[in-house]
C-alpha positions in Angstrom: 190.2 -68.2 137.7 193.0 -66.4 135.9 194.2 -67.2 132.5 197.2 -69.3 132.8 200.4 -68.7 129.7 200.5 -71.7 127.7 200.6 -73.1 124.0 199.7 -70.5 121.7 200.1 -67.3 124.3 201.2 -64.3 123.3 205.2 -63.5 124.1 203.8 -60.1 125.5 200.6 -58.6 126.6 200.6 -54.9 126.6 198.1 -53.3 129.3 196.6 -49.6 129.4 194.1 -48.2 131.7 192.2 -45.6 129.7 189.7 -43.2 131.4 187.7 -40.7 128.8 190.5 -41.1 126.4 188.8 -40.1 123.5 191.2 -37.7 122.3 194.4 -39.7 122.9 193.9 -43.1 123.0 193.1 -43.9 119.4 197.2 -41.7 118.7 198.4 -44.7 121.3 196.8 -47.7 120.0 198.0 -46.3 116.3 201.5 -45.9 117.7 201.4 -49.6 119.2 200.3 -50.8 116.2 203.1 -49.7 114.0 206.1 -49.3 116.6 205.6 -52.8 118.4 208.5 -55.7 117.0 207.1 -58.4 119.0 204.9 -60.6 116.5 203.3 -62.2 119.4 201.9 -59.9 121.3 198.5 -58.3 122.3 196.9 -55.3 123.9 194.6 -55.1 126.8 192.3 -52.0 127.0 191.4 -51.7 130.7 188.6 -48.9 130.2 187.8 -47.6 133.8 184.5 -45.8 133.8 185.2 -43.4 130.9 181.9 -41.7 130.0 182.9 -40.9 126.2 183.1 -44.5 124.5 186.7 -44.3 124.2 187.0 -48.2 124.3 184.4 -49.0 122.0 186.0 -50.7 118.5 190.2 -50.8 119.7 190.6 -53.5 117.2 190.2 -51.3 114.4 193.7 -49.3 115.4 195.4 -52.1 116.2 193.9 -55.7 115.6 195.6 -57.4 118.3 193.6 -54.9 120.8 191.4 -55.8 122.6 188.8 -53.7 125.5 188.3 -54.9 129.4 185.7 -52.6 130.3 184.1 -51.7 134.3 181.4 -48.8 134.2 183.5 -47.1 137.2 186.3 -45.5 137.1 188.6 -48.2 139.3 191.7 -46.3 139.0 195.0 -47.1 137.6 196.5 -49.4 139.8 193.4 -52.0 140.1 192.8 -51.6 136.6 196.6 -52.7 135.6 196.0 -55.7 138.1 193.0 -56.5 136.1 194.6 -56.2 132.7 197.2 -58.4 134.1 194.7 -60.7 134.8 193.3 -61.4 131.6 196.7 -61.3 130.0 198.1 -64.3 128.8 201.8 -62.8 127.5 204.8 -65.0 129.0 205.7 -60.7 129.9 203.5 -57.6 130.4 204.2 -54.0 129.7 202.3 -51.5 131.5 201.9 -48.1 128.6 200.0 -44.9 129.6 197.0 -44.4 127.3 198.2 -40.8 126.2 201.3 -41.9 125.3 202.6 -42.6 121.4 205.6 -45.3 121.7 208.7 -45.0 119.2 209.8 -47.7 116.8 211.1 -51.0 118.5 210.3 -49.5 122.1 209.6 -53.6 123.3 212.4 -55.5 122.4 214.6 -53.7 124.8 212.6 -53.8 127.9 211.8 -57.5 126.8 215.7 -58.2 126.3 216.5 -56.8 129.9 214.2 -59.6 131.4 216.2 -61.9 129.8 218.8 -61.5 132.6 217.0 -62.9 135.8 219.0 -60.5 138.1 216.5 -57.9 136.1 212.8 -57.6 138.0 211.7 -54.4 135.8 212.7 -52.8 133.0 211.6 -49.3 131.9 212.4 -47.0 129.3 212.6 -43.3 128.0 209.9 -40.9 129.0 209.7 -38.0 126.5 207.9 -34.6 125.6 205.2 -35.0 122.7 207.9 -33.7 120.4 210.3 -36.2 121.5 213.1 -33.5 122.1 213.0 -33.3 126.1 213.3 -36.0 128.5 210.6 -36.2 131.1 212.2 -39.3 133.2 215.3 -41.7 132.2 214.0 -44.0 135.5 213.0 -42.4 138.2 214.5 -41.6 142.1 212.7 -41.4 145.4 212.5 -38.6 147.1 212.8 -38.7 150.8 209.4 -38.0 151.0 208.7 -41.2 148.9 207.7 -38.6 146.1 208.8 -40.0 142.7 210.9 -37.8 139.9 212.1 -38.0 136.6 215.5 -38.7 136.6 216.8 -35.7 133.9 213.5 -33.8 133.4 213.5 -31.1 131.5 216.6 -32.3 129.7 217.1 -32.6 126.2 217.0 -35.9 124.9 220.7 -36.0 124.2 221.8 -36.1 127.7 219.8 -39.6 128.4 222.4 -42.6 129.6 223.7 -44.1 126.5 223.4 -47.5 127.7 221.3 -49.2 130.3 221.7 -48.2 133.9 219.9 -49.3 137.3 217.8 -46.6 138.6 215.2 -47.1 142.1 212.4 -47.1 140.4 210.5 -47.6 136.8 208.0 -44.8 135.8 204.3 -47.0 135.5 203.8 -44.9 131.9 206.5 -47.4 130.3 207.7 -50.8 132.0 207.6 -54.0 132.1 207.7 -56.8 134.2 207.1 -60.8 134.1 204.0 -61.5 134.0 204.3 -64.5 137.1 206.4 -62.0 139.2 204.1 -59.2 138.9 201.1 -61.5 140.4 203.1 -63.3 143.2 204.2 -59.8 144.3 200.5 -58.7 144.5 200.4 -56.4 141.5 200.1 -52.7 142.1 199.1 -52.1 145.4 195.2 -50.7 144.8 194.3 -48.4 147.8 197.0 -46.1 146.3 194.5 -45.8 143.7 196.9 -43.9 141.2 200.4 -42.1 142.0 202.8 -43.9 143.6 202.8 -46.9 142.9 205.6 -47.8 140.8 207.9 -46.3 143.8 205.5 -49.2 146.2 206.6 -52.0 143.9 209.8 -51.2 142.9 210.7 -51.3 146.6 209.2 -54.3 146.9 210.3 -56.4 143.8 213.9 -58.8 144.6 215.6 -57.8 141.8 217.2 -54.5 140.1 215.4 -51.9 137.9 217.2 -50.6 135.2 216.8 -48.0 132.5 217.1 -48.8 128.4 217.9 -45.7 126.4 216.6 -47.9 123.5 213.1 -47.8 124.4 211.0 -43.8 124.2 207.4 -43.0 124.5 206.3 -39.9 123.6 203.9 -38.7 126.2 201.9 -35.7 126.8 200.8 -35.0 130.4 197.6 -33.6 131.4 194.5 -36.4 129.9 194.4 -38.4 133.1 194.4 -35.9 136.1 194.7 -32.8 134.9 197.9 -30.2 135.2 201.2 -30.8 137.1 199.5 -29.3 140.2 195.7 -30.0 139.2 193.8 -31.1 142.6 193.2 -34.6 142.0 197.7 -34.9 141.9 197.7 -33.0 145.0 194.9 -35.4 147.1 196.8 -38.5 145.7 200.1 -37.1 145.9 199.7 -36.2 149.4 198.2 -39.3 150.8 200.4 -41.7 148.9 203.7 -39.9 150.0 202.6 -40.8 153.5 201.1 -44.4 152.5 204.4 -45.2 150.8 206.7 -43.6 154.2 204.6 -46.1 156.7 204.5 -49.1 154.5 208.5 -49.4 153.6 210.7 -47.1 155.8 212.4 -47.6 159.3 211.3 -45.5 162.0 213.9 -42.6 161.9 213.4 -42.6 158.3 209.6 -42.6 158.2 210.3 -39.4 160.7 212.0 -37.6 158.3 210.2 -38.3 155.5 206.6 -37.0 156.8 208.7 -33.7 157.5 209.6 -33.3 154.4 206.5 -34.4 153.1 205.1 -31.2 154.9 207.7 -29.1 153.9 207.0 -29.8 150.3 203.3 -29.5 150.3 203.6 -26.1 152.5 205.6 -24.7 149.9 203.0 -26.3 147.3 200.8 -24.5 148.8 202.4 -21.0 149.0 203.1 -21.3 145.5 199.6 -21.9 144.5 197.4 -19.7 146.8 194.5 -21.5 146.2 191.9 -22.6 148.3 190.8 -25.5 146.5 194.5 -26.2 146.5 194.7 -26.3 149.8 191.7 -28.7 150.4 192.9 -31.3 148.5 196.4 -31.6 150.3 194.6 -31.4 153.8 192.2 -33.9 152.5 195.4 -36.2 151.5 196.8 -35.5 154.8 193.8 -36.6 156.5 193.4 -39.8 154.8 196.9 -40.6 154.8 197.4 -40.1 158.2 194.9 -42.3 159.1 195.7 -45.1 157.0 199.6 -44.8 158.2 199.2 -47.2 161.0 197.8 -50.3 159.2 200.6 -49.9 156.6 203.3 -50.7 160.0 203.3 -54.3 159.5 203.7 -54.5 155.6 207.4 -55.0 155.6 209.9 -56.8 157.8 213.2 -54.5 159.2 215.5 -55.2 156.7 213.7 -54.7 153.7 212.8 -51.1 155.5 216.4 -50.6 155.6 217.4 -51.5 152.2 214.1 -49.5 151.0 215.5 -46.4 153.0 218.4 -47.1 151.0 217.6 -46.1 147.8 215.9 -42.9 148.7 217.8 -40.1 147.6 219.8 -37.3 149.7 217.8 -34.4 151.0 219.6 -32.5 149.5 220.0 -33.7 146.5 216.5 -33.7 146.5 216.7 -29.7 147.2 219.0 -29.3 144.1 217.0 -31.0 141.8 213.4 -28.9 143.0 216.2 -26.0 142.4 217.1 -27.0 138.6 213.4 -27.4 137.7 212.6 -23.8 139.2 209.6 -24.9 142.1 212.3 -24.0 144.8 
């Protein structure tokens, strides 16, 4: 039986998956500590199957920490659902574990909620030196591939004032905690990757941007370089995952196209066998788990989810300005 908010609950409830973060997550769990306004709030360390003890003694960076531990690694989107869960915050924000919050980064995203019209909130995406922006929001691709909206950027050119974007980036939103659960959660055999684009499609409400909330975030503890293989797998077989379960036929068409395109010219860039085996592996599984996904959303909310994908080639301009076209 899930814990129900009540007398006494937190206002929020702050949930982090952490896998072998023994080098990062004790710089988060500071940050949180010391950056986080709400009074009432608490911290739910969902340790998935890290091997290095990284979850052992939270409380003593932040008090109001507190560990969830499974001895396998369950991957980030069951282990936000289980987080979730166990939460008791009238709210829940969803932070990466190797991620270092700046001051005040909560009452923000809280303060959007206020407005019902508001299903999730997110906030600014930084470099570890908190000069360049790595996502204000994020768009969908065509090829249901998520990306930073103004990465690469310097922090000076984020939106001055809080603007609806399609989709939240999972390292920094949040969400009410009663919404989140009748929606399902995260949608698990994605595993990780993609799955704020899957919610944010499916949430009723709007998704907007607050310049007033940053995290600091250094890429790399999780899964490994931009292109590492464990990206690729996921990447690949989520893009196509995502494409069945929420697009229209003549879009779903187009958007395993381009799916291919992209990962061909992955795959020339890199020139690398192992490369190459986790992208057909992604292919293979994704393919084959394309057809089950047909019946997860009615026509119309395909439509309006084929809505808010990006132009091709706007798409093609924006792999231009980041230099992988």
């Amino acid at each position: 039986m899930l814990d129900q908010p009540g007398a006494g609950s937190p206002e929020l409830s702050i949930v982090l998956v952490n896998h072998n973060g023994a080098s990062c997550l004790p710089r988060t769990l500071d940050a949180l500590a010391a950056n986080t306004a709400t009074e009432e709030a608490e911290c739910i360390v969902v340790d998935s199957g890290s091997a290095d003890g990284s979850w052992r003694d939270v409380e003593r960076h932040w008090k109001k920490a507190r560990a969830l531990r499974f001895a396998e690694n369950i991957g980030f989107c069951a282990g936000c659902n289980r987080g979730v869960a166990a939460a008791r915050g009238r709210r829940v924000a969803f932070v990466n574990f190797d991620g270092e919050v700046e001051p005040g980064w909560d009452l923000p995203l809280g303060g959007l909620l206020d407005d019902p019209s508001v299903s999730v909130s997110t906030g600014l995406l930084l470099s570890s030196d908190g000069e360049t922006i790595q996502a204000a929001g994020l768009d969908i691709a065509p090829n249901t591939a998520v990306v930073g909206r103004q990465d690469g950027m310097p922090r000076s050119a984020a939106p001055p004032t809080p603007v609806d974007v399609p989709a939240a980036t999972g390292a920094l939103m949040m969400v009410r905690r009663d919404d989140f659960l009748a929606l399902g959660g995260f949608y698990e055999p994605f595993f990780m990757y993609g799955e704020e684009a899957d919610y944010c499609l499916r949430v009723p409400g709007r998704v907007v941007f607050h310049p007033g909330s940053a995290m600091r975030h250094e890429y790399g503890h999780a899964s490994g370089p931009q292109r590492s293989v464990t990206r690729l797998y996921w990447g690949s077989r989520n893009r196509l995952i995502n494409a069945a379960r929420h697009l229209p036929p003549a879009t779903l068409a187009k958007s395993v196209v381009a799916s291919f395109g992209f990962d061909a010219l992955t795959l020339a860039q890199l020139r690398s066998r192992s490369a190459a085996s986790a992208v057909a592996r992604g292919w293979r599984d994704g393919l084959r788990g394309m057809r089950g996904e047909r019946r997860a959303r009615p026509a119309g909310e395909r439509r309006r989810a084929a809505r808010r994908l990006t132009s091709l080639r706007a798409a093609i301009a924006e792999q231009r300005r980041l230099g992988r076209l």
